[in-house]
C-alpha positions as CSV (number, residue, x, y, z in Angstrom):
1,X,-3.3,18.6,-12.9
2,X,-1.4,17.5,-9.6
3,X,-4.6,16.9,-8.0
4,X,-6.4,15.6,-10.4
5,X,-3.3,12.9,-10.9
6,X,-3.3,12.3,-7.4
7,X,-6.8,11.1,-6.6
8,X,-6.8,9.2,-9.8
9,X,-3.6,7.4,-8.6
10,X,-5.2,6.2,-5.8
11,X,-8.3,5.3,-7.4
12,X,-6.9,3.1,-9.5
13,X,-4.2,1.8,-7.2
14,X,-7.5,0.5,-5.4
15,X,-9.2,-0.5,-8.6
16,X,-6.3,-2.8,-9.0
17,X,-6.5,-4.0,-5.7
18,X,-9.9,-5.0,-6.0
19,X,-9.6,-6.9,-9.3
20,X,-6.7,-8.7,-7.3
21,X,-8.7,-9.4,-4.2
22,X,-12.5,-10.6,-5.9
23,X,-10.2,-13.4,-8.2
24,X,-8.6,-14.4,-5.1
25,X,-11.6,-14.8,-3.3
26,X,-13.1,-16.8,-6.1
27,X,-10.1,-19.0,-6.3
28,X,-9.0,-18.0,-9.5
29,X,-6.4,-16.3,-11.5
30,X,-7.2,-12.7,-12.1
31,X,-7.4,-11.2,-15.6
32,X,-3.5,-10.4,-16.1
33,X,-4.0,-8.1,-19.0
34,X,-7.0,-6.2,-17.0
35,X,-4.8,-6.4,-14.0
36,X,-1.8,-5.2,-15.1
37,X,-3.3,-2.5,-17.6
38,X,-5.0,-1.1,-14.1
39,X,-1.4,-1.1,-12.5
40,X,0.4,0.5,-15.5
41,X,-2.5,3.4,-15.2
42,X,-2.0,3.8,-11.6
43,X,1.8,3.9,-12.2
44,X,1.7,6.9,-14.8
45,X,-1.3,8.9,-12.6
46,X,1.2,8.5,-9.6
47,X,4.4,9.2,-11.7
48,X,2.8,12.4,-13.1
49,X,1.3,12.9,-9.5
50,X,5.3,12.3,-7.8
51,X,6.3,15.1,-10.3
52,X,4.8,17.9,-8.7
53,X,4.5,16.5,-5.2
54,X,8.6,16.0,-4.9
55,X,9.1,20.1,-5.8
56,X,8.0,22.5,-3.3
57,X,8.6,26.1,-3.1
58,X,12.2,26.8,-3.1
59,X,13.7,23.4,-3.3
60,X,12.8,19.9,-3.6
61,X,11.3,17.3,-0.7
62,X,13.3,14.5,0.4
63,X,11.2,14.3,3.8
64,X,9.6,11.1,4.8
65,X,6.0,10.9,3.2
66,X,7.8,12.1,-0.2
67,X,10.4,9.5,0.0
68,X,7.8,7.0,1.0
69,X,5.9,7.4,-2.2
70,X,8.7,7.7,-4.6
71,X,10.0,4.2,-3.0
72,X,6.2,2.9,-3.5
73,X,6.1,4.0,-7.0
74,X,9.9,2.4,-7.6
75,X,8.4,-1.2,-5.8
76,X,5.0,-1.2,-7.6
77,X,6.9,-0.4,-10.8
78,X,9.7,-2.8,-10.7
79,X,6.8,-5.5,-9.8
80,X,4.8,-4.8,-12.8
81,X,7.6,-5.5,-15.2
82,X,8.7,-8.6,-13.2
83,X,4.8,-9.4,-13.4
84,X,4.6,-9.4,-17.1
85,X,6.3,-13.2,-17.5
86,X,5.8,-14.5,-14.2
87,X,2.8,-15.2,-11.9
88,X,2.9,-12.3,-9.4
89,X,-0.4,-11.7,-8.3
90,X,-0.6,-11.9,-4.8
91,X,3.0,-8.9,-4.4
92,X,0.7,-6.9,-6.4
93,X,-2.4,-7.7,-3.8
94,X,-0.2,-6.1,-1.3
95,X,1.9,-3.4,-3.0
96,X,-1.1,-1.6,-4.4
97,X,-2.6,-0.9,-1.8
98,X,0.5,0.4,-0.5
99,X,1.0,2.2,-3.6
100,X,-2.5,3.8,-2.8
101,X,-1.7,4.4,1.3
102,X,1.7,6.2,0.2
103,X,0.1,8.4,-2.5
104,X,-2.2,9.5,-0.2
105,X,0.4,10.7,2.7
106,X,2.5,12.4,0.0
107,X,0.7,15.4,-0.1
108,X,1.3,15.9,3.6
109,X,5.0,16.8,5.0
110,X,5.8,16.8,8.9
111,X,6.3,20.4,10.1
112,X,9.7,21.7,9.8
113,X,10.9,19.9,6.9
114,X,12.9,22.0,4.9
115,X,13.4,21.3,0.6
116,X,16.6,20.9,-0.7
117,X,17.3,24.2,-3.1
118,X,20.6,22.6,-4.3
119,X,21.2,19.2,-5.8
120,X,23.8,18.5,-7.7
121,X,24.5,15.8,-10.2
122,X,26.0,13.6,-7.8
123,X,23.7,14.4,-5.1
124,X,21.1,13.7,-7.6
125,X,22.7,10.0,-8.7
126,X,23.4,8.3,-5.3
127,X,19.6,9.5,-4.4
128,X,18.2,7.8,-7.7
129,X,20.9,4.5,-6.7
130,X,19.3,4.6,-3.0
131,X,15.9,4.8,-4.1
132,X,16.4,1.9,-6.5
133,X,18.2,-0.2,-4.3
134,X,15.8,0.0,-1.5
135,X,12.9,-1.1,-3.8
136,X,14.6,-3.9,-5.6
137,X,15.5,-5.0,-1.9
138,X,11.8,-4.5,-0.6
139,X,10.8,-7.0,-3.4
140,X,13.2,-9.5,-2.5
141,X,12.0,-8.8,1.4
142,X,8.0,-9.8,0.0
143,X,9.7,-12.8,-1.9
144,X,11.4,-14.1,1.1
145,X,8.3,-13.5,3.3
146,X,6.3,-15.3,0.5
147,X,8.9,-18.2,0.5
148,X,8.8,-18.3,4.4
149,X,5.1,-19.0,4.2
150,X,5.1,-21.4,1.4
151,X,8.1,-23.4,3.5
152,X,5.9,-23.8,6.3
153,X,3.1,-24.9,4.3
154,X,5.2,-27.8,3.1
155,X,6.7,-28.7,6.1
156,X,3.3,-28.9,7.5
157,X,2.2,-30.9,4.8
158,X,-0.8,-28.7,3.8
159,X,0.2,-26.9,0.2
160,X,-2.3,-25.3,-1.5
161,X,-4.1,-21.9,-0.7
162,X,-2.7,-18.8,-2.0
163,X,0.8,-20.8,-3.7
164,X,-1.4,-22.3,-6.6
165,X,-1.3,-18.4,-7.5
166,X,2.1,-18.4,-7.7
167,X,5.3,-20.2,-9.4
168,X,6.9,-23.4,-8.2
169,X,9.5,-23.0,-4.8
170,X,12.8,-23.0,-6.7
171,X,12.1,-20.5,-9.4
172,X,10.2,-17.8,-6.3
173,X,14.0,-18.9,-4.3
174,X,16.0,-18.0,-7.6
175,X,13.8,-14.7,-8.0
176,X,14.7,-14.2,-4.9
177,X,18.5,-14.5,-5.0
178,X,18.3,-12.4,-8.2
179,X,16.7,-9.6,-7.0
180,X,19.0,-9.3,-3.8
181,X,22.2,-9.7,-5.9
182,X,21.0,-6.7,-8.3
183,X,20.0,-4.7,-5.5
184,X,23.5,-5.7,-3.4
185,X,25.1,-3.7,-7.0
186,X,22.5,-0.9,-6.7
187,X,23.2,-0.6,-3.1
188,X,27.1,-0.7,-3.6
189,X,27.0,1.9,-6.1
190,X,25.0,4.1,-3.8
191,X,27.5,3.8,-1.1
192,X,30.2,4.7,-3.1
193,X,28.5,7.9,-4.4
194,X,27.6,8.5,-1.0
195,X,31.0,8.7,0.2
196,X,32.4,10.1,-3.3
197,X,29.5,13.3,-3.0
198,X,28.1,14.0,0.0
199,X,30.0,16.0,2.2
200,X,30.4,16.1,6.2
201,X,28.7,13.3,7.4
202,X,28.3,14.6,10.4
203,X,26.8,17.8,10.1
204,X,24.0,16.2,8.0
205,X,23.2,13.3,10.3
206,X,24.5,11.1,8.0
207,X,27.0,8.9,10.7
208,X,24.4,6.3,11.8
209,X,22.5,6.3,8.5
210,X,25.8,5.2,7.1
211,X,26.8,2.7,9.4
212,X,23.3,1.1,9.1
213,X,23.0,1.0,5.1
214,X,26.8,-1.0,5.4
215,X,25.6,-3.0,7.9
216,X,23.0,-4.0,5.5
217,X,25.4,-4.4,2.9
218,X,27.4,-6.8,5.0
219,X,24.9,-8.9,5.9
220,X,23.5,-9.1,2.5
221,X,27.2,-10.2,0.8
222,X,26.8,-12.7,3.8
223,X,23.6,-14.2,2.9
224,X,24.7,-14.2,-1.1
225,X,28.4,-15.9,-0.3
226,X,26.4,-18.4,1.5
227,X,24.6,-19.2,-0.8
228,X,26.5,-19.6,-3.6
229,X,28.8,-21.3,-1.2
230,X,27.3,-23.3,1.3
231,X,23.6,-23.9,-0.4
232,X,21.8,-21.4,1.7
233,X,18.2,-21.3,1.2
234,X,14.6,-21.7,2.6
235,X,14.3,-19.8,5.9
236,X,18.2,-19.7,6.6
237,X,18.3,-17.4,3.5
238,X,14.5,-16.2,5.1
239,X,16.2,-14.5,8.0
240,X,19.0,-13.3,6.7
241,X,16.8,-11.5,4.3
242,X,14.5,-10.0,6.8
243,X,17.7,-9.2,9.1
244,X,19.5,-7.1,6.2
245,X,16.4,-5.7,5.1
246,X,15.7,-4.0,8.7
247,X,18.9,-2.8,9.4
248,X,18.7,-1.0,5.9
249,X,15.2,0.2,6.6
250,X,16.1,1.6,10.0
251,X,18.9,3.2,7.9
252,X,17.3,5.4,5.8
253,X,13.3,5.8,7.6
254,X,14.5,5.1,10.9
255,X,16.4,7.8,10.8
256,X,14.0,10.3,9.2
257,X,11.4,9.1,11.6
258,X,13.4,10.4,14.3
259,X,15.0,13.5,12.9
260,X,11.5,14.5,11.1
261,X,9.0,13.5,13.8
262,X,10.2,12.5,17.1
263,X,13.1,15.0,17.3
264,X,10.5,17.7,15.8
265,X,8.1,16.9,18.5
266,X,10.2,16.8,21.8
């Protein structure tokens, strides 16, 4: 059952992608129903898939191909709902693929990677808040990469292309600003857990992790205040996105990439 979800995750992850991709390159809007039907059916293959690939023998994995996927799943899910009453075809052009590329890894570990045996409840609700956070904060990293792109199309005075696939500039900004202030909550609520459940910091590796999601988390209340504020928006709000949005990546991969692999390896 786990195998045959996993290849037929990825199969249609790819199906969807090329529905996606032949419409674009016929300059047309792609079947929504057909495209979004093809993405719901990835999403439960890789769901069921996710199931049996986050438990392994004695615990459960929280390396970072597992985490990888599960944030992949999260994004590609949260995009299909979003996708349902607005325009979104070109985020789903890139994320399944990526949906597709994760799946695939998830069935690997790096050596030495060790499953959790124990999680507790609280354990267990400041991962699910981190793992939501991140992906509601990846889509509003696409968004502002999306916006950056359209901006300099305007400013160059050649719109057109791929934006006719898309809505207008102010309701893609206010998407924008949405998502991030949902995910600023999400990521709030995982801090607090964090410091409410998990216990010495140091001991897991947890002190630069830390100090990297709140940096995020400042620059992020930053970005909003201004904003709502001082009218922030088009690539001001652009690269205040992309700035929060690496510090919190390097938070939580950075640091697995280095205890996982590089530290592994030396």
């Amino acid at each position: 059952m786990a195998t045959f979800a996993h290849w037929t995750a990825i199969a249609l992850y790819l199906a969807t992608t090329a529905v996606a991709a032949l419409a674009f390159a016929r300059r047309r809007q792609p079947a929504n129903a057909l495209l979004l039907g093809l993405l719901a059916a990835a999403l439960l293959a890789h769901g069921i898939s996710l199931a049996y690939t986050l438990r392994a023998p004695g615990g459960y994995r929280f390396d970072l191909l597992a985490m990888l996927s599960l944030v992949a799943w999260a994004v590609n899910l949260l995009l299909l709902t979003l996708a349902i009453r607005r325009p979104l075809n070109l985020l789903i052009l890139i994320m399944a693929p990526l949906g597709a590329l994760a799946e695939l890894a998830a069935v690997h570990s790096w050596g030495g990677v060790a499953p959790r045996q124990q999680l507790s409840a609280g354990i267990a609700v400041h991962a699910l808040l981190s793992i939501a956070a991140y992906s509601l904060l990846a889509l509003a990293t696409l968004q502002a990469i999306y916006l950056y792109y359209l901006n300099q199309q305007l400013h160059n005075h050649k719109p057109g292309g791929i934006s006719r696939f898309l809505p207008p500039l102010q309701t893609m900004e206010s998407l924008l600003f949405g998502l991030i202030a949902f995910g600023q909550l999400l990521l709030t609520a995982s801090l607090i857990t964090g410091f409410l459940f998990v216990d010495d910091f140091f001991a897991q590796h947890l002190v630069h992790k830390t100090a990297l999601s709140i940096l995020a988390w400042v620059l992020y209340s930053i970005l909003l205040w201004g904003h709502w504020k001082l009218g922030w928006r088009g690539n001001t709000a652009v690269r205040w996105t992309l700035a929060a949005f690496a510090a919190l990546m390097l938070a939580y991969f950075g640091s697995k990439l280095v205890l996982e692999v590089i530290l592994q390896r030396a």
